[in-house]
C-alpha positions as CSV (number, residue, x, y, z in Angstrom):
1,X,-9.7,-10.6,-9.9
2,X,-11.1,-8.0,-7.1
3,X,-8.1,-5.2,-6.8
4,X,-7.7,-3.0,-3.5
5,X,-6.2,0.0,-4.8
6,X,-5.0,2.4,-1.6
7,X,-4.3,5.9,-2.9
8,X,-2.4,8.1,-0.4
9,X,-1.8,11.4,-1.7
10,X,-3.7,14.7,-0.6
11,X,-4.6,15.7,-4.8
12,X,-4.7,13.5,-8.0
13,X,-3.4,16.1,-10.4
14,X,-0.2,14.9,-9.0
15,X,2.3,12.6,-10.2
16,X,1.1,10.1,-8.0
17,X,-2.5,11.0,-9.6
18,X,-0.9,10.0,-12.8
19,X,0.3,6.9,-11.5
20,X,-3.3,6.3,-9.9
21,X,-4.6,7.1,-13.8
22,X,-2.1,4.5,-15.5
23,X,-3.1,1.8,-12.6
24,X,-6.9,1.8,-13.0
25,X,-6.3,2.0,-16.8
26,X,-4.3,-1.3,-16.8
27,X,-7.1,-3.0,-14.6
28,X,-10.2,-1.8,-16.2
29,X,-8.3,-2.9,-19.6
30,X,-7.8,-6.5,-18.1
31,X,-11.4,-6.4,-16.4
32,X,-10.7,-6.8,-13.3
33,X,-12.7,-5.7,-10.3
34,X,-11.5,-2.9,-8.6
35,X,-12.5,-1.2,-5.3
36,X,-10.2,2.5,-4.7
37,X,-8.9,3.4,-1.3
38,X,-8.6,7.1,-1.5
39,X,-7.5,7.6,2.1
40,X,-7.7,11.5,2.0
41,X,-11.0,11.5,-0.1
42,X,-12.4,9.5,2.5
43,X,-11.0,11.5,4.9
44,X,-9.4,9.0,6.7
45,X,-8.6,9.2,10.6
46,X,-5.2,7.7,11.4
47,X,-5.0,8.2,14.5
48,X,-5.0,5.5,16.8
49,X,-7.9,6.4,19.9
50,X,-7.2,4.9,23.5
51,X,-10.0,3.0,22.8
52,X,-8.8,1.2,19.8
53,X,-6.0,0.6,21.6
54,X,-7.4,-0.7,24.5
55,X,-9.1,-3.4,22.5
56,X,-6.4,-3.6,19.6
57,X,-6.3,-7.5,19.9
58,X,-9.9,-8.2,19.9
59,X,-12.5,-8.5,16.8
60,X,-12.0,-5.0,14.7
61,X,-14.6,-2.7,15.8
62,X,-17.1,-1.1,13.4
63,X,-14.6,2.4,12.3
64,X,-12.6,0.0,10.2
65,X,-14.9,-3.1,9.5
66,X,-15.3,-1.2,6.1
67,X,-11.5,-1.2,5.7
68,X,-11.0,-5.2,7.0
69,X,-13.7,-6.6,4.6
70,X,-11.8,-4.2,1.5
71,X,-8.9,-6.4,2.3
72,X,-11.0,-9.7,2.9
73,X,-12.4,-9.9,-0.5
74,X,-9.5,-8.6,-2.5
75,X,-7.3,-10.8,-4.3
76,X,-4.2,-8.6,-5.1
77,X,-2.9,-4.9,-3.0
78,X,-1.6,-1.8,-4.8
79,X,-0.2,0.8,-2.7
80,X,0.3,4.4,-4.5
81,X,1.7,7.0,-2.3
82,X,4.6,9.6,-1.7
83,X,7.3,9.2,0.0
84,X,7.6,12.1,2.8
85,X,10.6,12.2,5.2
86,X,11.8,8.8,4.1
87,X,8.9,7.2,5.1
88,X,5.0,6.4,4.7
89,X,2.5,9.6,5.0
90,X,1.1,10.0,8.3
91,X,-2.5,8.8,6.9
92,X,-1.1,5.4,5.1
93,X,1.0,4.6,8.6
94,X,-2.2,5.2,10.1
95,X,-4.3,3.1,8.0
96,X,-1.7,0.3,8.6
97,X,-1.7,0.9,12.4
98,X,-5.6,0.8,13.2
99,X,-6.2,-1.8,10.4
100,X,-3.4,-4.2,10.0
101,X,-4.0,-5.1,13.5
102,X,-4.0,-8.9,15.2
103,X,-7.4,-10.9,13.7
104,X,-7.4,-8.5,10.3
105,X,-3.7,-9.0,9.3
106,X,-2.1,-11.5,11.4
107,X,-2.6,-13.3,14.3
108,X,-1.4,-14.0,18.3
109,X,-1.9,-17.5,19.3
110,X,-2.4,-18.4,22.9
111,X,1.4,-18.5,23.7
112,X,1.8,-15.1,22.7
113,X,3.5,-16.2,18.9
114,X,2.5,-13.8,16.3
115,X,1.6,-15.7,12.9
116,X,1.5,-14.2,9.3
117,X,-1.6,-16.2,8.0
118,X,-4.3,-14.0,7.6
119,X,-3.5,-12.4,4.2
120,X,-4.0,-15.8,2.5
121,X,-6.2,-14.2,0.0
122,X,-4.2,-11.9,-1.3
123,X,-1.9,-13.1,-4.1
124,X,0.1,-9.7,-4.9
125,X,1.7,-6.0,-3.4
126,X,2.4,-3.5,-5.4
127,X,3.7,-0.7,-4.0
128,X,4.4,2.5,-6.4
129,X,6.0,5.6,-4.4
130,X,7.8,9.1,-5.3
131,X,10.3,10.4,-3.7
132,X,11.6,14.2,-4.3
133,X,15.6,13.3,-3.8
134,X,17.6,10.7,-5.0
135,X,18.2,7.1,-5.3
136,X,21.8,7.9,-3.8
137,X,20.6,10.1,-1.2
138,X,17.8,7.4,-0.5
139,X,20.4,4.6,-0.3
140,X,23.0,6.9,2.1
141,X,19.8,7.2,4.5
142,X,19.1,3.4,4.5
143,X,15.9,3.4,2.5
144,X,13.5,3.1,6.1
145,X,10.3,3.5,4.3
146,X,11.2,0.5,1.8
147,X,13.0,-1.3,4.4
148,X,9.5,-0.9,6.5
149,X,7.6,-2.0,3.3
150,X,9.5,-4.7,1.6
151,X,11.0,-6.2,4.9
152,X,8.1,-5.7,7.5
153,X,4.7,-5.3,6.0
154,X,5.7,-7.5,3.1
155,X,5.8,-10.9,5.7
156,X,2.1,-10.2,6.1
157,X,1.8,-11.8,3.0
158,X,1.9,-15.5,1.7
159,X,5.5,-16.4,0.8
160,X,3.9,-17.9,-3.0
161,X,2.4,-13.8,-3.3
162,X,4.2,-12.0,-5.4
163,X,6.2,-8.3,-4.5
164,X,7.1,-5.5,-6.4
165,X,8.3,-2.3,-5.0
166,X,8.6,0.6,-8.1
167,X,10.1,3.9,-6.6
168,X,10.5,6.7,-8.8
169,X,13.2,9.0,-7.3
170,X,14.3,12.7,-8.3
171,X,10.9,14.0,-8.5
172,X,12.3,17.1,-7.4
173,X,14.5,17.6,-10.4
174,X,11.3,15.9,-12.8
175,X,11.6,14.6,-16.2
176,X,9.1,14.3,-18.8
177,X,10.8,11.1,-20.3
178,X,11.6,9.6,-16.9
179,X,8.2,9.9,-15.7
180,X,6.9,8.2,-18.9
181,X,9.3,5.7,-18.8
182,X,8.2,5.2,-15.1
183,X,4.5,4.9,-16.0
184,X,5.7,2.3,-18.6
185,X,7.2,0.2,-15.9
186,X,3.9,0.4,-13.3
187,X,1.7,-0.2,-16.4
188,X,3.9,-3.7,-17.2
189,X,4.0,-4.1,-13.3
190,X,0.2,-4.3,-13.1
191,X,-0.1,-7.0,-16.5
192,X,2.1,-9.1,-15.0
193,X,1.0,-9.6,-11.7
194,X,-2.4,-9.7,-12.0
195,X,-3.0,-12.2,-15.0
């Protein structure tokens, strides 16, 4: 299988560096092809320009035709990012904004119904994220950036696709053991759904 890996995270000597380590290691074990997404190596530009705007439900221009054709020829999405402020960093909302636009991600048909059928290809999301407080803490705020994730950009994909959304909370308060026991998980994450 062809892998889009999309790394969001301004260093890779951090824990979600590690997690980017354990991911790649799992896929080049299994042989499959990958292509990495480092958003802030490539220096990414999330803001969306009047321009892009302007022409936001037409054929994607040529600043993200690199981006659309990642996602064309990929058969399986892994997402590895922090959570900041209970939500997606700046750069990956970005990246969803300017790319995951109508004719790249879904579609608007004539009467103005929006339809989910453009991610046919892609038969998995993962989604591994820190978060510096709690699970609790998470939970009393309403979990936005999983809601966002799990509830919004997950109906992008086909229904038979399959999900999994691994959080590692605390990272504030880190533990050795926790952390390997959560690199475990993403490493058992990644045989299962890409067999």
């Amino acid at each position: 299988m062809r892998i889009l890996v999309v790394f969001a995270h301004p260093t890779r000597s951090s824990f979600c560096g590690s997690i980017l380590s354990a991911v790649l290691d799992e896929l080049g074990a299994a042989r499959h092809e990958v292509e990495l997404l480092d958003l802030y190596l490539e220096s990414f530009n999330p803001v969306l320009q009047e321009q892009e705007w302007r022409s936001y439900e037409q054929v994607p221009g040529p600043s993200i035709q690199t981006y659309v054709q990642q996602l064309r020829r990929s058969d399986g999405l892994v997402w590895i990012f922090p959570t900041w402020n209970y939500g997606l960093p700046a750069i990956l909302k970005g990246y969803v904004d300017r790319v995951w636009k109508p004719n790249v991600a879904f579609r608007i048909d004539a009467a103005r119904r929006v339809h989910f059928d453009q991610f046919e290809n892609l038969k998995f999301f993962i989604v591994a994220t820190t978060f510096g407080a709690s699970r609790l803490i998470n939970t009393l705020c309403g979990n936005p950036g999983k809601r966002a994730v799990a509830n919004g950009l997950r109906r992008h994909f086909p229904r038979s696709s399959r999900f999994a959304w691994l959080p590692m909370y605390n990272l504030d308060k880190p533990s050795s053991r926790k952390m390997e026991r959560y690199l475990a998980k993403v490493r058992k994450t990644m045989r299962a759904c890409c067999r």
